[in-house]
Gaussian input, Z-matrix of N, CA and C with variables (Angstrom, degrees):
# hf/3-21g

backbone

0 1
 N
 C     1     B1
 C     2     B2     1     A1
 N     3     B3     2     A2     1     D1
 C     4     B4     3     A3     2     D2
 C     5     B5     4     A4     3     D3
 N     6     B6     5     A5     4     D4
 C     7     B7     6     A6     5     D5
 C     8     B8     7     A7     6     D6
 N     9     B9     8     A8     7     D7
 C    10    B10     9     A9     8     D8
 C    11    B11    10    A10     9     D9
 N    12    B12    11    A11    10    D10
 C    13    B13    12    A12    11    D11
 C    14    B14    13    A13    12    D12
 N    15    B15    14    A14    13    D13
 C    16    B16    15    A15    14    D14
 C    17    B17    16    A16    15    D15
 N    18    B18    17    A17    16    D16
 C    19    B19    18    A18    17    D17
 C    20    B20    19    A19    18    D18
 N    21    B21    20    A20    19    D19
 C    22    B22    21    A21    20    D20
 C    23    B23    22    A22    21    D21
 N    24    B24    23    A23    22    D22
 C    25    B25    24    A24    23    D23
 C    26    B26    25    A25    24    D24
 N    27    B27    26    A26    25    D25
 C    28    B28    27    A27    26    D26
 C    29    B29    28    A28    27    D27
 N    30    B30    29    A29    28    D28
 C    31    B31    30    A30    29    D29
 C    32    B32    31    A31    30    D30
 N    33    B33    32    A32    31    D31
 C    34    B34    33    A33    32    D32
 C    35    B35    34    A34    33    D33
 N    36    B36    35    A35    34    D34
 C    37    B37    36    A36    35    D35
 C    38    B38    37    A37    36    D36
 N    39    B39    38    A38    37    D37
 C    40    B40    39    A39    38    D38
 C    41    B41    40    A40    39    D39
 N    42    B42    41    A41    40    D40
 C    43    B43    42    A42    41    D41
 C    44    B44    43    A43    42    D42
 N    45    B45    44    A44    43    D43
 C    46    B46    45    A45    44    D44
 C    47    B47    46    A46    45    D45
 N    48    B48    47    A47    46    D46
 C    49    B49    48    A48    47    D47
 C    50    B50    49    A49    48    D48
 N    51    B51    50    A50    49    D49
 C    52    B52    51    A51    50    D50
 C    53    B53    52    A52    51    D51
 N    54    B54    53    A53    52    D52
 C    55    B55    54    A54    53    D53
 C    56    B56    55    A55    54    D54
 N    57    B57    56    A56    55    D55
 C    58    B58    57    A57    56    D56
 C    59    B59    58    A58    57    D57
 N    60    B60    59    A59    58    D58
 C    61    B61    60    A60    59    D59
 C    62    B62    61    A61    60    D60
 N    63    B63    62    A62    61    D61
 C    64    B64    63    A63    62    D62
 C    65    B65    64    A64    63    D63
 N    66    B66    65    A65    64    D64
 C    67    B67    66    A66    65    D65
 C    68    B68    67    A67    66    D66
 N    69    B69    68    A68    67    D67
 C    70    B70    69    A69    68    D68
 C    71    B71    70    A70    69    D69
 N    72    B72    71    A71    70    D70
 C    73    B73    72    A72    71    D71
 C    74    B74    73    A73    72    D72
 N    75    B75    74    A74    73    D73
 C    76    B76    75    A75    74    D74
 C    77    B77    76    A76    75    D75
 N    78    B78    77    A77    76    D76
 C    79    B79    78    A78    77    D77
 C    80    B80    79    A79    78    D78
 N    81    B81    80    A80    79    D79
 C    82    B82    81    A81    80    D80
 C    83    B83    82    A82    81    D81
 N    84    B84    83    A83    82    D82
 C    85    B85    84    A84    83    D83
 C    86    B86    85    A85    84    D84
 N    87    B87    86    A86    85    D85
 C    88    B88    87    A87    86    D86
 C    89    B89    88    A88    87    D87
 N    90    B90    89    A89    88    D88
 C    91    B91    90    A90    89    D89
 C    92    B92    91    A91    90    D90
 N    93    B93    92    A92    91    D91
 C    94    B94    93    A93    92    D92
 C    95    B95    94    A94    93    D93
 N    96    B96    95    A95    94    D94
 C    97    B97    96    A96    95    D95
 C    98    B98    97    A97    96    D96
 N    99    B99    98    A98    97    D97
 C   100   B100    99    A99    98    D98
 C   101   B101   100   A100    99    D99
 N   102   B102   101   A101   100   D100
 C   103   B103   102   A102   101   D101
 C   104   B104   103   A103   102   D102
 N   105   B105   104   A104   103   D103
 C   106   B106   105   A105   104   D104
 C   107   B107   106   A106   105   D105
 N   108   B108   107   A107   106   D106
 C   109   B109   108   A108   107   D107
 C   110   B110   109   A109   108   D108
 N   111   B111   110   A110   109   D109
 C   112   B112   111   A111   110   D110
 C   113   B113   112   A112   111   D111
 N   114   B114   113   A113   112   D112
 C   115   B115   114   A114   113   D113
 C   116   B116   115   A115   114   D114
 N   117   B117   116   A116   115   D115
 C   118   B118   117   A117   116   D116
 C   119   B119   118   A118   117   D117
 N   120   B120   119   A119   118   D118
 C   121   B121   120   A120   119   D119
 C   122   B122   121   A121   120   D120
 N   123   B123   122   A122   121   D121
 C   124   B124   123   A123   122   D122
 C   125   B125   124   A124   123   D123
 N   126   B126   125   A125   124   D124
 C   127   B127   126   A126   125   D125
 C   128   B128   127   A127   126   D126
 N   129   B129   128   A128   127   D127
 C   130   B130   129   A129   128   D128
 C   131   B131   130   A130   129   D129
 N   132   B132   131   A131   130   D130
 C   133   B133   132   A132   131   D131
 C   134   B134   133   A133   132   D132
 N   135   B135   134   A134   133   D133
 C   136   B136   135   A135   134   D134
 C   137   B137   136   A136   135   D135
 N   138   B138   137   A137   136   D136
 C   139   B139   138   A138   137   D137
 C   140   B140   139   A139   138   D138
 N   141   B141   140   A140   139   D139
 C   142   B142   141   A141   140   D140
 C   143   B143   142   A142   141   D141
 N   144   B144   143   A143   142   D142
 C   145   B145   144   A144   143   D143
 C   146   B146   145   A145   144   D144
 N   147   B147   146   A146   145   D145
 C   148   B148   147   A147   146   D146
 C   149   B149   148   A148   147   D147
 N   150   B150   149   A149   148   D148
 C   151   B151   150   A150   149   D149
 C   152   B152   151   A151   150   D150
 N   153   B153   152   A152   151   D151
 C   154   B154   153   A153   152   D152
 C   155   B155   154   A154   153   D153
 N   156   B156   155   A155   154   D154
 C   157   B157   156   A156   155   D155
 C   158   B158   157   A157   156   D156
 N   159   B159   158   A158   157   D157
 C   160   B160   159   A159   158   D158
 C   161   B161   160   A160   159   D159
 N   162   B162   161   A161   160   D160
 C   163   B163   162   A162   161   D161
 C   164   B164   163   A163   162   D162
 N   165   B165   164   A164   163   D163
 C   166   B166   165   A165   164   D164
 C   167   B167   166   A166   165   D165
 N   168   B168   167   A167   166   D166
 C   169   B169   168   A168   167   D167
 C   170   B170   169   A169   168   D168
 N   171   B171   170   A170   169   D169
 C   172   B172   171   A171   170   D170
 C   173   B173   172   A172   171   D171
 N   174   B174   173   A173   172   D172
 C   175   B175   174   A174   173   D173
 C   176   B176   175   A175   174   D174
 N   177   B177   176   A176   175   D175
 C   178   B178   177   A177   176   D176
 C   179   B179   178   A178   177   D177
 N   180   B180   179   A179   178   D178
 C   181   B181   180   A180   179   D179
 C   182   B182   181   A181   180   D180
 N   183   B183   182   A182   181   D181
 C   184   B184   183   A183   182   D182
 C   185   B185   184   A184   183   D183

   B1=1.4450
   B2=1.5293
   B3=1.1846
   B4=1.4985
   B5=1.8969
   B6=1.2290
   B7=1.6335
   B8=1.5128
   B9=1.6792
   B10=1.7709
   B11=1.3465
   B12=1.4108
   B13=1.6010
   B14=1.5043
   B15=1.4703
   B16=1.6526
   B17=2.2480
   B18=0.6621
   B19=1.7580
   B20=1.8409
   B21=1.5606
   B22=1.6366
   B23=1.8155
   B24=1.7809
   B25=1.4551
   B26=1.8645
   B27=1.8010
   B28=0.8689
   B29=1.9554
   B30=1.3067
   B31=1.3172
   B32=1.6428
   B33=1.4456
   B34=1.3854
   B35=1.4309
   B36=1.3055
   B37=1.4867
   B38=1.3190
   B39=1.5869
   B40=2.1398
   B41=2.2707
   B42=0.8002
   B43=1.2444
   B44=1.7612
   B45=1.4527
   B46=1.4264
   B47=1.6247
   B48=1.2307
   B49=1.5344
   B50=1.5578
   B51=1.5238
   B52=2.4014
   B53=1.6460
   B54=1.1892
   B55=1.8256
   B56=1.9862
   B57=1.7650
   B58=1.2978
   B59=1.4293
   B60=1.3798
   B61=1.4043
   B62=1.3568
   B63=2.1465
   B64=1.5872
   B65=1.4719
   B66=1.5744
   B67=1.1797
   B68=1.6812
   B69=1.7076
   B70=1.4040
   B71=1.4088
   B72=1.4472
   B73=1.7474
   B74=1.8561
   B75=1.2132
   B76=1.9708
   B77=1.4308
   B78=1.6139
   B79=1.6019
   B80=1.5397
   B81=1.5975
   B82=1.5063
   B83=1.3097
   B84=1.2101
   B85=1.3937
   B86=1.3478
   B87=1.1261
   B88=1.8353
   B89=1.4377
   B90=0.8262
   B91=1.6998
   B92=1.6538
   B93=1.1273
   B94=1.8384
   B95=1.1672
   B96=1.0866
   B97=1.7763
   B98=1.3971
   B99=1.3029
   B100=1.1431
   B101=2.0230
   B102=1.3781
   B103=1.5308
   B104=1.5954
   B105=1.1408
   B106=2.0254
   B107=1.2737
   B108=1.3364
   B109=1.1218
   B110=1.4908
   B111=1.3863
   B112=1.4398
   B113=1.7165
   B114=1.2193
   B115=1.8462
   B116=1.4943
   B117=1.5811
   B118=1.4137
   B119=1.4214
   B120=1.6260
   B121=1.1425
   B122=1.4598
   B123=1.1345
   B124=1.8300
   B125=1.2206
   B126=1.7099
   B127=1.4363
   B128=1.8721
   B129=1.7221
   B130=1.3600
   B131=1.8993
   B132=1.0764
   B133=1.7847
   B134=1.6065
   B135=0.8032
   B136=1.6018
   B137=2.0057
   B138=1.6037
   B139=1.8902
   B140=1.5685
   B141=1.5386
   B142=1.4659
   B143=1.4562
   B144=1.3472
   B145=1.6577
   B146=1.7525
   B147=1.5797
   B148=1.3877
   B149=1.3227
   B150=1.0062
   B151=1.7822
   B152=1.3174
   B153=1.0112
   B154=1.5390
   B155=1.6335
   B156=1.4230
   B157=1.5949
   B158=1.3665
   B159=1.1784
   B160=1.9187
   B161=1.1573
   B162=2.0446
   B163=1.1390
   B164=1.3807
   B165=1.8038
   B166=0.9939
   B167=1.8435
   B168=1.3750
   B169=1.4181
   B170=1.3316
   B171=1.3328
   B172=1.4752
   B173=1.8010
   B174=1.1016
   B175=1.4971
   B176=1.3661
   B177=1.1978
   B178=1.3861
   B179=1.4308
   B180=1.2122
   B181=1.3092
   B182=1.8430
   B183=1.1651
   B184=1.4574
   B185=1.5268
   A1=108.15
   A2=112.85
   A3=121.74
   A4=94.77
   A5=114.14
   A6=106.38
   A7=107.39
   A8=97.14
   A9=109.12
   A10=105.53
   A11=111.10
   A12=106.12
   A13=99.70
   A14=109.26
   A15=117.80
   A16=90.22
   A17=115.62
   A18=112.26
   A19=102.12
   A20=114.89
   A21=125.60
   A22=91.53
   A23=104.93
   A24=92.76
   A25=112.68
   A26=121.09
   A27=109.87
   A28=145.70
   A29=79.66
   A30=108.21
   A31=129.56
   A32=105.99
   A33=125.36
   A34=130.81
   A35=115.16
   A36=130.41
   A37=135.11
   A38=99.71
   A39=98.05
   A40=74.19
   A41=140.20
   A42=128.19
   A43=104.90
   A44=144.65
   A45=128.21
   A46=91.68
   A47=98.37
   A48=116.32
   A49=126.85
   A50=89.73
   A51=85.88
   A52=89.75
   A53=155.00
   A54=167.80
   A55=83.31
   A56=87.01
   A57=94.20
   A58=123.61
   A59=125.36
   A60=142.88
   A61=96.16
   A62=110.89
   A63=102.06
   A64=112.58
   A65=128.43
   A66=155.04
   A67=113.13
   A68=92.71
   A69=96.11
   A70=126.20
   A71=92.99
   A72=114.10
   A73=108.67
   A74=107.33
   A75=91.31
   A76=78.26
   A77=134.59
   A78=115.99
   A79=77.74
   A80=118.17
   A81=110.46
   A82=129.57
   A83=117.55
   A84=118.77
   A85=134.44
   A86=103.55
   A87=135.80
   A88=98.00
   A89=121.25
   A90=123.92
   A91=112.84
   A92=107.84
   A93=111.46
   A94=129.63
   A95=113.19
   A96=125.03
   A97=110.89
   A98=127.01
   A99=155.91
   A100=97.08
   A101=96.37
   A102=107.78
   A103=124.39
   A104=109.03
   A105=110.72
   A106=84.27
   A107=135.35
   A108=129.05
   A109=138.33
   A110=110.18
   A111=126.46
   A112=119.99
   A113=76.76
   A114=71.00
   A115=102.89
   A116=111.79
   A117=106.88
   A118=116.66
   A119=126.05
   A120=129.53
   A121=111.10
   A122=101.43
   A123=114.50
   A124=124.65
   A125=107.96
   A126=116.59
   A127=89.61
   A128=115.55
   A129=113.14
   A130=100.39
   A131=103.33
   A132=119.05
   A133=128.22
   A134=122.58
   A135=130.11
   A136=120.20
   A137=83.58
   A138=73.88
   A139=82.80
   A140=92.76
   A141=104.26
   A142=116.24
   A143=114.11
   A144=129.08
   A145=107.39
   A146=110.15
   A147=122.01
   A148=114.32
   A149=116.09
   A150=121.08
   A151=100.56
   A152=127.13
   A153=113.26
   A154=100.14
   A155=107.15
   A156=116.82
   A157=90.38
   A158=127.41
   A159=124.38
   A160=110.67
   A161=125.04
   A162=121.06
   A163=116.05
   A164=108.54
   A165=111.31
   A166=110.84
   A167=112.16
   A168=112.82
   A169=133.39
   A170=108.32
   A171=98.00
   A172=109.64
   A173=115.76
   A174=109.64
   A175=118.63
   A176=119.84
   A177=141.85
   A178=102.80
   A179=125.85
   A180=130.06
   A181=99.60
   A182=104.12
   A183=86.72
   A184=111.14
   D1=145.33
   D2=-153.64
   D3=-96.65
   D4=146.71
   D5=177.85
   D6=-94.63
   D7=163.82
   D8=-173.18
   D9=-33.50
   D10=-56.67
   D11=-154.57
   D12=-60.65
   D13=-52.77
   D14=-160.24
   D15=-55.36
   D16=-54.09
   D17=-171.85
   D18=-48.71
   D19=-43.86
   D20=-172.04
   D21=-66.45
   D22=-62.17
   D23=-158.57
   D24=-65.49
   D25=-3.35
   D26=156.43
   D27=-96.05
   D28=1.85
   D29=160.46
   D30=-73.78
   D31=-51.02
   D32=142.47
   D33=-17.59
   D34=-69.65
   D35=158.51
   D36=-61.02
   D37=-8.24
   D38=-168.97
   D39=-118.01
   D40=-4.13
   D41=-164.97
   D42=-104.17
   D43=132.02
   D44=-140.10
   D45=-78.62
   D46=161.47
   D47=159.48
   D48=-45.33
   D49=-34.43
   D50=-175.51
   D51=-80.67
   D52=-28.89
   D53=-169.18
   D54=-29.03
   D55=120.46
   D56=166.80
   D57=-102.29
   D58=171.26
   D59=-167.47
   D60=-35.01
   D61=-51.04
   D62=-168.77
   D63=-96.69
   D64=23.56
   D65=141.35
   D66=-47.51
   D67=-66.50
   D68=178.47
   D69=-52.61
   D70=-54.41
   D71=179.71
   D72=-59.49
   D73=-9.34
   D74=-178.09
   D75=-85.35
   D76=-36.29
   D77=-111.55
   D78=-95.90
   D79=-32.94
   D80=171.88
   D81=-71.88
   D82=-41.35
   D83=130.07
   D84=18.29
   D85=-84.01
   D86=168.10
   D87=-60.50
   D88=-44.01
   D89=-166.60
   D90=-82.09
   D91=-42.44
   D92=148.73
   D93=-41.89
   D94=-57.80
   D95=-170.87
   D96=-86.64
   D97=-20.04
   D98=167.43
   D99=-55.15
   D100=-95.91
   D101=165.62
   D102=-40.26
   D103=-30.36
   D104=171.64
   D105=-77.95
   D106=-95.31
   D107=169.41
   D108=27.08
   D109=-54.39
   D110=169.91
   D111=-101.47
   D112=-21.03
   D113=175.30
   D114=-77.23
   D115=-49.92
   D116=-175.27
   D117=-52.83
   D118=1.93
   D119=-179.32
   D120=-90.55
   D121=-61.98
   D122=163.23
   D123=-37.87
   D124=-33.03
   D125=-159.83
   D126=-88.97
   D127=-50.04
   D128=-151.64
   D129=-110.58
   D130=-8.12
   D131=-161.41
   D132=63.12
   D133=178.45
   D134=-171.11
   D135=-107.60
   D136=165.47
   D137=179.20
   D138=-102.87
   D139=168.96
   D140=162.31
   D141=-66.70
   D142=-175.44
   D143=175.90
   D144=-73.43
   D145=-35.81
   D146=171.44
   D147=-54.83
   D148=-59.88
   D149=-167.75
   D150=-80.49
   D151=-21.73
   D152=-166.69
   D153=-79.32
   D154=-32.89
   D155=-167.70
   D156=-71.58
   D157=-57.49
   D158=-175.78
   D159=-50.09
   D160=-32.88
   D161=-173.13
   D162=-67.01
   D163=-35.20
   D164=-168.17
   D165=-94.41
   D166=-16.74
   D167=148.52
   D168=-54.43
   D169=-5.65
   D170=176.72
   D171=-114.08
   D172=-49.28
   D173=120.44
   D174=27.25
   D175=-96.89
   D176=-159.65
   D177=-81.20
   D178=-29.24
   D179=-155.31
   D180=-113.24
   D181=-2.20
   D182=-173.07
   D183=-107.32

């Protein structure tokens, strides 16, 4: 597993050169919630594509 900095300083490089301060800050941003995101998956697991669609069918429908 790659460390914070090494994931930022490659983020850094694929994001253009004019990318401002609050450029940076969404793109890490994204990259936080992204990473909580997956751990909390690992940590608690996921629904399928099925249930989530029923979850969100009912949702919509109610």
């Amino acid at each position: 597993m790659s460390t914070a900095k090494a994931e930022v300083a490659a983020m850094l490089a694929a994001i253009p050169e004019n990318s401002t301060l609050e450029d940076i800050r969404y793109h890490i941003d994204v990259m936080e919630r992204i990473t909580r995101s997956l751990e909390r998956v690992r940590r608690e697991g996921a629904i399928s594509d099925d249930a989530a669609m029923k979850r969100l069918d009912k949702w919509l429908t109610d």
